[in-house]
C-alpha positions in Angstrom: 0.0 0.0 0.0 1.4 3.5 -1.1 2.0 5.9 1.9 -0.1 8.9 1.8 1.6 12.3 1.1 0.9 15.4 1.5 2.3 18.5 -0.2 4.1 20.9 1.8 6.6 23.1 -0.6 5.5 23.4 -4.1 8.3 24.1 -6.9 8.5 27.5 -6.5 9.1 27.8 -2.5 11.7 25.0 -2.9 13.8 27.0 -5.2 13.0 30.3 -3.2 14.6 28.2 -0.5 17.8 26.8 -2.2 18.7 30.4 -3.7 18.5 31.4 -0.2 20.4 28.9 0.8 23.2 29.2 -1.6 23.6 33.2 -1.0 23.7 32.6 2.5 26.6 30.1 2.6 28.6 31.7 0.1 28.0 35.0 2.6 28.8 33.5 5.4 32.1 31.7 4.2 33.3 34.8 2.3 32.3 36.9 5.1 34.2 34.9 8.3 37.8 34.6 5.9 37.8 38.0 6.3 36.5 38.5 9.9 39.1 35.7 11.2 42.1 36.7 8.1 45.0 34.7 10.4 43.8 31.4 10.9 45.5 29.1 8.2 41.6 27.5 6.7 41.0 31.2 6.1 44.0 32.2 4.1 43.4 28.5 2.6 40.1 29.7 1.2 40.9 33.5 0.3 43.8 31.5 -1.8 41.6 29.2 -3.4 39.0 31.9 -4.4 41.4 33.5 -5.7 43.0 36.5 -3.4 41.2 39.0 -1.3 39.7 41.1 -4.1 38.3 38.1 -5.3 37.0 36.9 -2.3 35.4 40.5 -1.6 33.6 40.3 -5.6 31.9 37.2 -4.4 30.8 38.3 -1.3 29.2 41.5 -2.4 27.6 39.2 -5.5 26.1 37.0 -3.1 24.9 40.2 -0.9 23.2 41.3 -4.2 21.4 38.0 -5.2 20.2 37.8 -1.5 18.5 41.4 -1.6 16.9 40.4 -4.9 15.3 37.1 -3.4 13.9 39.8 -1.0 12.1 42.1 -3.1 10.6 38.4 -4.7 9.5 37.4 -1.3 7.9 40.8 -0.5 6.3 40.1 -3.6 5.3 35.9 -3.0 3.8 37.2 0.7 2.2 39.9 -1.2 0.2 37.8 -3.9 -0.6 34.8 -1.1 -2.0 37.3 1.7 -4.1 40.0 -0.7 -4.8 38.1 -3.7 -5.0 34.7 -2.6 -6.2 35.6 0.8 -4.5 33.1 2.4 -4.1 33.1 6.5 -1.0 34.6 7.5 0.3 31.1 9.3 3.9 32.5 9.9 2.9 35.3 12.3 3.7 34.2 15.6 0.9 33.9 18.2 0.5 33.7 22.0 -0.3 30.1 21.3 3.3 29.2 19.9 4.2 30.9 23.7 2.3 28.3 25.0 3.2 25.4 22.6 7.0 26.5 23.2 6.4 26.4 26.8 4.7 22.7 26.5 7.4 21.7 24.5 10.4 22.4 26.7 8.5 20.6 29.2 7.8 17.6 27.4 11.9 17.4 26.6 12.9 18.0 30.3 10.6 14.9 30.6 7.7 17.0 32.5 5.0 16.3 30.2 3.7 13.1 29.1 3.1 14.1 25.1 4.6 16.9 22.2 2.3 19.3 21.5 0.5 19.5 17.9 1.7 22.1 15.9 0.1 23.6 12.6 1.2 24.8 9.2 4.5 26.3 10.9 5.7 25.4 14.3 6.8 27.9 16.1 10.6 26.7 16.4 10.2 27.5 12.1 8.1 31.3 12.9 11.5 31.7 15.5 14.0 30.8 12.8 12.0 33.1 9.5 12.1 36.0 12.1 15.2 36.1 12.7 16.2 35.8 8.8 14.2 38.9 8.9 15.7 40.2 11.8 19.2 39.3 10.5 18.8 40.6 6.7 17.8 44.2 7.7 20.7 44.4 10.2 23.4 42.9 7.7 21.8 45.6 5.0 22.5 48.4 7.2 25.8 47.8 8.2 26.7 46.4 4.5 25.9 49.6 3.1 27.9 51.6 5.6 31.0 49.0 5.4 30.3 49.2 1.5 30.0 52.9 1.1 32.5 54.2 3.8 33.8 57.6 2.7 29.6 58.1 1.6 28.5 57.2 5.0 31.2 59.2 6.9 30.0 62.4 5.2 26.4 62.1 7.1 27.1 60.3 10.6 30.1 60.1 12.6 32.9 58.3 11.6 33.5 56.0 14.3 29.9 54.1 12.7 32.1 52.6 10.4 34.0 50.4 12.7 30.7 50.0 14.5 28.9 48.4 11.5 32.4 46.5 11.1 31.4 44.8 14.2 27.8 44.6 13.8 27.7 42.9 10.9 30.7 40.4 12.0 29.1 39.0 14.9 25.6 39.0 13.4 27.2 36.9 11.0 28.6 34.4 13.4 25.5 34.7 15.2 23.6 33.2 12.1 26.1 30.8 11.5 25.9 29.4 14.7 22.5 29.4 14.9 22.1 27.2 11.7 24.7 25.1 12.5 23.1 24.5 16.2 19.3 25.0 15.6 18.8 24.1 11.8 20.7 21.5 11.3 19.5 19.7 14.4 15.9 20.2 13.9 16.0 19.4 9.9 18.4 17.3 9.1 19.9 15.6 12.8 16.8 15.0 15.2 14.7 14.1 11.8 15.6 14.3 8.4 12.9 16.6 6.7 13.4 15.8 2.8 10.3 18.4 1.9 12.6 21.0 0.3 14.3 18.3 -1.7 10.7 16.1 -2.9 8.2 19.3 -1.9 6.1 16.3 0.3 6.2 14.8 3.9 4.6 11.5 4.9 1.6 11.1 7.0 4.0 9.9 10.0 5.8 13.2 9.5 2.7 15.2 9.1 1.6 13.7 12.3 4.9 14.3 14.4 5.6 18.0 12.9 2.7 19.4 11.8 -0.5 17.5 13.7 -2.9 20.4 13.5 -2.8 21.0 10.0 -2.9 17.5 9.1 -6.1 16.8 11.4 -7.6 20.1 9.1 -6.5 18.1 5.7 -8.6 15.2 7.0 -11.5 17.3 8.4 -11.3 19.5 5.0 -10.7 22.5 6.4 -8.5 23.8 4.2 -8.3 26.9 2.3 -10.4 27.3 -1.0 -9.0 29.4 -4.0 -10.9 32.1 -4.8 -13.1 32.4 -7.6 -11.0 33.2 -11.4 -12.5 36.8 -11.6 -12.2 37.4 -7.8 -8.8 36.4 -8.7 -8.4 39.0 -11.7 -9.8 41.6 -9.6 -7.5 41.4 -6.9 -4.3 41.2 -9.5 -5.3 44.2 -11.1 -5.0 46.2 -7.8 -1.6 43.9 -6.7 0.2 44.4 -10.2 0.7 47.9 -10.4 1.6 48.3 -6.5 3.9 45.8 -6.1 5.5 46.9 -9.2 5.9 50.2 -8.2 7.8 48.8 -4.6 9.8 46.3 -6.4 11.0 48.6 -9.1 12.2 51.0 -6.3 13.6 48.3 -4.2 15.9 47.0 -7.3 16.8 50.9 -7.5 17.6 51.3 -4.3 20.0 47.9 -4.3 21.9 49.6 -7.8 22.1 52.8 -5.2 23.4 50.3 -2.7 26.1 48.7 -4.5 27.4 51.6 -6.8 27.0 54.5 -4.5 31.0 54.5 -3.8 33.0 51.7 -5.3 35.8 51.8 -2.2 38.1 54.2 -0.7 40.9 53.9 -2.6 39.2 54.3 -6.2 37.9 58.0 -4.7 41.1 59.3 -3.2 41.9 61.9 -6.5 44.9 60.1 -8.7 48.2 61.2 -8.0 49.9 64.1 -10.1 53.0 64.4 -11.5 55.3 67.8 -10.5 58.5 69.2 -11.0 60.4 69.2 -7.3 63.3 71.1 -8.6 64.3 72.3 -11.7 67.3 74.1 -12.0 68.4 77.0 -15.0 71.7 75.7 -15.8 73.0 71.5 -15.4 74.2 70.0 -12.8 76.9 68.4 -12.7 77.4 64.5 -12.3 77.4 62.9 -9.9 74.2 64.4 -7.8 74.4 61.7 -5.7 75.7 58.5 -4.2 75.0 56.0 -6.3 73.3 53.3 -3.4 71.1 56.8 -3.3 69.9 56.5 -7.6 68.4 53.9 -9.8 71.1 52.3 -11.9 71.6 54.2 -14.7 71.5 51.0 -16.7 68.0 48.5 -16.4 68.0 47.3 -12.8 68.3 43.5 -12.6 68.3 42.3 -8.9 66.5 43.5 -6.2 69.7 44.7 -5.0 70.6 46.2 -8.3 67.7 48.4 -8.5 64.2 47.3 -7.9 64.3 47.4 -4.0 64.6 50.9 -4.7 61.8 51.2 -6.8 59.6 49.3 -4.5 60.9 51.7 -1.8 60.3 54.9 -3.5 56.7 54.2 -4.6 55.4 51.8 -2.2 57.0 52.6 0.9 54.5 55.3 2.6 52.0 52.4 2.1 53.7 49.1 2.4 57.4 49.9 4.3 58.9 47.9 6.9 57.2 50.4 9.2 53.4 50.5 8.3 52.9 47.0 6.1 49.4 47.6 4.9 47.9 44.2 4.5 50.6 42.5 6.2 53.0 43.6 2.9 56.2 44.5 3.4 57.8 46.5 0.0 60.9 47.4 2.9 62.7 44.3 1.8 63.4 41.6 -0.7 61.9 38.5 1.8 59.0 40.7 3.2 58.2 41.4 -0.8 58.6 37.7 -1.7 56.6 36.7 1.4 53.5 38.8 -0.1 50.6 40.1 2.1 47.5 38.6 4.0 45.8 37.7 1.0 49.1 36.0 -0.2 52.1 36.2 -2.5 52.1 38.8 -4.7 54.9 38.0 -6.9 55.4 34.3 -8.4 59.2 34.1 -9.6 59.6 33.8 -13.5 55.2 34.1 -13.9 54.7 37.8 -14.1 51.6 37.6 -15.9 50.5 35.2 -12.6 51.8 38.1 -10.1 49.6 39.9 -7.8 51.5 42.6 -7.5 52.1 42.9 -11.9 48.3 43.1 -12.5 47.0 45.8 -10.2 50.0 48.3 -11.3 48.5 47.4 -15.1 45.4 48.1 -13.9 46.2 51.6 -12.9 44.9 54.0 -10.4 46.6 52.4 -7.5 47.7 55.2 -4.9 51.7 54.0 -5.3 51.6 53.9 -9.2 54.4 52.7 -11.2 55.9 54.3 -14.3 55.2 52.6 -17.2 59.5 51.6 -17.6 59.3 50.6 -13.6 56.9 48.6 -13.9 58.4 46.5 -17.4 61.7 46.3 -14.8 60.1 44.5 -12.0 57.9 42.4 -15.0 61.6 41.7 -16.0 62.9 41.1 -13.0 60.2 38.7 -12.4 61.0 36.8 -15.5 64.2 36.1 -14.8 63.2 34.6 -11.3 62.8 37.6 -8.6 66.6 37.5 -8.1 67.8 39.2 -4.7 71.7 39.5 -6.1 
């Protein structure tokens, strides 16, 4: 004899669910790389995605395809409650107080049976809440981490850093929480296949979900309404939520291109004559450990440690080491940054360092003829001597 099912998750909710699903782990794994950069799995991943601008890319991808699966759900709950006019069954109620209260006396063994539950329990009402909770707090301090110099010129700057830590522990708060509570309840304690198949058994029905299957049997169950009560309703729901969702997709273009990051704003550096005297000089002007050969450097010794430490220094010197990179000396340079090596002996085109100077725009630019020396240099191996 077949086993009775019973639809919970048609099509459409299941892949609602796995998009969800897939943004949020590629959030939070992108997200706690950076939040923890010195434990070794972390630079292991940053490595494997690629380097730290890479990793960065995918996170704010991810952030973007998570924002747009809201404006679709405002829309979903939209078309269910007004058009459909279906019982909002994921509103918590003092009942789920109760049935909470029941339950965590029947696990400490005080109460004799589990407590029927309907359409949504409330350990599921408890978990969509605080997705809610946890998307509107990770939007606000996104958008401040995201748009810095923006934010800093309406609220105080010391927000930023506060949104910094926000949004990192409300991260590991989620992540925990899944990991703890999720797991355990969906796929530990019972495994729930419904977002994989869309159906639960009648056993399952009975253990999760009693009240709603005792309304199945009694058929009292919600009734479609009629096709031109239907069109009525649309023709009022159309036009408003298109008008909200249109503005919500504008408002996540504002989001992500309102500043693209605080390097890219900081005006480009100029070229100016220090000194220019009327009549020559005469050779030598200076010690020659003091000047780039006159002849195409070859070694770091030769030449190109003292290119790294006329243009990079201020930024990436033995004394400062943005990033963890140290420009100061030939191992800190070959030793590369927190996000890696950036120079790969006799690979320029594979070097770190080789395509954000050809890029351009970075704060300690190279000349065009620097920058074919240290591609050069890296050719023949990164030589020290």
């Amino acid at each position: 004899m077949t086993e009775q099912r019973y639809l919970r998750f048609p099509l459409a909710y299941r892949i609602e669910h796995w998009v969800l699903t897939i943004s949020f782990t590629t959030l939070a794994i992108t997200g706690l790389v950076q939040k923890y950069p010195l434990y070794n799995v972390s630079q292991s991943v940053v490595g494997l995605l690629g380097g730290i601008v890479n990793t960065r890319s995918i996170h704010h991808i991810a952030a973007i395809v998570l924002m747009l699966e809201v404006v679709y759900h405002i829309g979903v709950v939209g078309y269910r409650v007004f058009v459909l006019r279906v019982r909002p069954t994921m509103v918590p109620t003092l009942t789920d107080v109760l049935v909470a209260w029941n339950t965590l006396l029947f696990n400490l063994g005080l109460a004799k049976e589990h407590p029927d539950q309907g359409r949504y329990g409330f350990e599921e009402k408890a978990e969509y809440w605080a997705v809610v909770w946890g998307v509107v707090v990770m939007a606000i301090t996104g958008f401040l981490m995201w748009n810095p110099i923006a934010s800093a010129k309406f609220l105080p700057g010391v927000i930023i850093p506060a949104a910094k830590s926000a949004h990192g522990y409300e991260a590991l708060l989620a992540v925990l929480a899944i990991i703890v509570w999720h797991i355990y309840h969906v796929h530990i304690r019972n495994f729930n296949k419904s977002m994989f198949t869309g159906y639960l058994s009648e056993e399952e029905m009975l253990d999760e979900h009693g009240l709603e299957l005792a309304d199945m049997k009694a058929g009292r169950v919600a009734t479609p309404p009629e096709p031109s009560v239907r069109r009525s309703r649309m023709r009022v729901f159309i036009p408003i939520y298109s008008v909200v969702a249109v503005a919500l997709v504008i408002g996540i273009y504002w989001f992500a291109t309102f500043e693209q990051t605080a390097i890219t704003t900081i005006p480009p550096a100029e070229d100016v004559v220090i000194y220019a005297p009327l009549t020559a000089t005469p050779f030598p002007t200076a010690l020659p450990s003091q000047t780039p050969s006159a002849t195409q450097p070859t070694t770091w010794d030769d030449g190109i440690g003292q290119i790294f430490q006329s243009q990079c220094n201020a930024c990436h010197g033995s004394a400062t080491s943005m990033g963890g990179l140290d420009l100061g000396t030939y191992a800190g340079a070959m030793k590369g940054g927190s996000s890696g090596p950036i120079i790969v002996p006799s690979e320029p085109d594979n070097s770190e360092l080789v395509r954000l100077q050809a890029a351009g725009g970075h704060p300690g630019q190279l000349s065009g003829d620097e920058l074919q020396y240290i591609r050069e240099w890296i050719s023949n191996g990164a030589p020290e001597k």
